[in-house]
C-alpha positions in Angstrom: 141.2 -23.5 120.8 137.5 -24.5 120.8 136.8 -26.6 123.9 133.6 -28.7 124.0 132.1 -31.0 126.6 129.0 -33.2 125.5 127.1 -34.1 129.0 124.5 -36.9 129.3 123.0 -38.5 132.8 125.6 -41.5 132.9 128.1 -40.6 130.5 127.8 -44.4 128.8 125.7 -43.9 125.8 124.9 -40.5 124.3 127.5 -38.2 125.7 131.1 -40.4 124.7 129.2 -41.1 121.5 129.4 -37.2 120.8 132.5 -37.2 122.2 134.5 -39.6 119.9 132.1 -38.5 117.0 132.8 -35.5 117.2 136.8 -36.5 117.7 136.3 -38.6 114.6 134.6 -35.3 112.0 137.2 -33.0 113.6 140.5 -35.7 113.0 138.9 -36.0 109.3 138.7 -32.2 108.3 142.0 -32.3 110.0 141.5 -29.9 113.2 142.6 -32.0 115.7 145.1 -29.0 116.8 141.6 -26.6 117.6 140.1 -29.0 119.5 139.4 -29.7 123.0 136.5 -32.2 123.1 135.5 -34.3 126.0 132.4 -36.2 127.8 130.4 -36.3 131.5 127.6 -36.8 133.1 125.2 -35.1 135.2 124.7 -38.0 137.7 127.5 -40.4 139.8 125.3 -43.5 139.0 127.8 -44.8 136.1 130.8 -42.9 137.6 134.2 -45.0 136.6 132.0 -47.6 134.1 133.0 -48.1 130.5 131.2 -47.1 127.3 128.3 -48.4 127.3 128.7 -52.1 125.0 125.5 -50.6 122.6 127.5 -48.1 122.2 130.7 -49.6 121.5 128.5 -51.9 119.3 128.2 -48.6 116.8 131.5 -47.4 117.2 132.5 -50.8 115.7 129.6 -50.9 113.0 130.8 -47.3 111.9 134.8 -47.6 112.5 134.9 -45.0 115.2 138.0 -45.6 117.0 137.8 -45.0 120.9 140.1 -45.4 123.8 140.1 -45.1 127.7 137.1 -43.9 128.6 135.2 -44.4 132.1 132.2 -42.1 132.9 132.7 -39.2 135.3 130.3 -36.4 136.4 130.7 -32.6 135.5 131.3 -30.4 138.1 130.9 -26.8 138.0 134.8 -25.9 137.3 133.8 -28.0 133.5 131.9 -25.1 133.6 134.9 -22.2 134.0 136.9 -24.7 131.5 134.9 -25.5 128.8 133.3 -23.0 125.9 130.5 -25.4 125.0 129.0 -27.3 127.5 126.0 -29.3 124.8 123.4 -32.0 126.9 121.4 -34.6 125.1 118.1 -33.7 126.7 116.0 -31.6 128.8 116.5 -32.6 131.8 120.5 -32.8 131.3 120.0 -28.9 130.8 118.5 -28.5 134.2 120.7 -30.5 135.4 123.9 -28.8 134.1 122.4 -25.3 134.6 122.1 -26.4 138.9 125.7 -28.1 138.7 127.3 -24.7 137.1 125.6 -22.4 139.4 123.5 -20.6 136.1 124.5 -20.4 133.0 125.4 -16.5 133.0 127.9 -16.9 129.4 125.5 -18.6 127.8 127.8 -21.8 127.4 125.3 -24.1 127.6 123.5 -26.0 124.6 120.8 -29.0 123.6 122.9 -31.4 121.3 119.9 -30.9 118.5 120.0 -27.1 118.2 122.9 -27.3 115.9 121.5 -30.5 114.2 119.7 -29.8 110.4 119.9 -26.2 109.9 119.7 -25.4 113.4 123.0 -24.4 113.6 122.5 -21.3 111.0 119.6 -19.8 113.3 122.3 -20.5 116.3 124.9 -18.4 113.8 121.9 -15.9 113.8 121.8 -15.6 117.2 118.2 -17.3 117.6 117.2 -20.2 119.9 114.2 -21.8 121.3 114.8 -24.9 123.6 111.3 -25.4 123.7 111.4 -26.2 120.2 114.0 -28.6 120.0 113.9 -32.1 120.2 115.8 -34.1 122.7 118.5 -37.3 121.8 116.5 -40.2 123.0 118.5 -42.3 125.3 119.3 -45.8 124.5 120.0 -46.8 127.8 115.8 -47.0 127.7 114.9 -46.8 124.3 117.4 -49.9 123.3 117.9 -48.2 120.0 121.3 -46.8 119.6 120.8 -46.5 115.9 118.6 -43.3 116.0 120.8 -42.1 119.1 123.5 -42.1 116.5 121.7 -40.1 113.7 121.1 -37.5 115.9 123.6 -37.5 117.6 125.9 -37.5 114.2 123.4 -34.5 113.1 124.2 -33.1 116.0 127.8 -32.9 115.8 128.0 -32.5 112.0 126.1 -29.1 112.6 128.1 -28.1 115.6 131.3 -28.3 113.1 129.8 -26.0 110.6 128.5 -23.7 113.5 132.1 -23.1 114.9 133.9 -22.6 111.3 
């Protein structure tokens, strides 16, 4: 059972859109049964607030079903729980890395390291945050169209990294 939780600061936008993304590739390729795949956020600013409605607007415009959610923060037993702990952006890895207390198992992850081919130098056992680019959030940006491509990259390499 591979467990995954995608963190972002509200868990509105970028984070439940990995989430039911990633739901969505796994149900296709028909590995529901592997799975463990959840969302949070790094701040209580959203806590108990739907998906985000540009978000929702893209789950619609792609036919990604998704049900039930309301933002919640992570706390440092997500930590103990989850094998992959994957934020959206820099400063959700800071943020995670304080909340867990360290990241001593080396659990935690930028979304766009396994986007591209990013996910065969992770396979190689090579990473450089510095290098890699953060998912842009919408909540600011307004554009949850490239927040989806990456995001989809993101996931779409994440399911080749853990076959």
């Amino acid at each position: 059972m591979k467990k995954i939780l995608f963190i972002c600061l509200g868990n509105i936008c970028r984070s439940p859109m990995a989430e039911f993304i990633m739901k969505d590739l796994v149900k296709k390729a028909g590995l529901e049964q592997e799975f463990v795949i959840d969302s949070r956020a790094t701040s209580t600013e959203e806590t108990g607030n739907p998906i985000h409605r540009g978000t929702m607007g893209i789950f619609k415009k792609y036919q990604i079903p998704c049900t039930g959610h309301r933002a919640q923060q992570m706390s440092r037993q997500d930590y103990d729980t989850y094998d992959y702990l994957i934020g959206m952006d820099q400063s959700n890895i800071r943020n995670m890395t304080r909340i867990a207390g360290g990241d001593p198992e080396k659990k935690i992850y930028k979304m766009l390291e396994f986007a591209g081919d990013g996910w065969k130098e992770l396979k190689a056992g090579k990473r450089n945050l510095d290098k890699v680019p953060d998912v842009a959030d919408p909540w600011y940006t307004g554009n949850f169209d490239d927040t989806w491509r990456d995001v989809t990259a993101g996931c779409e390499g994440l399911l080749k990294f853990l076959d």
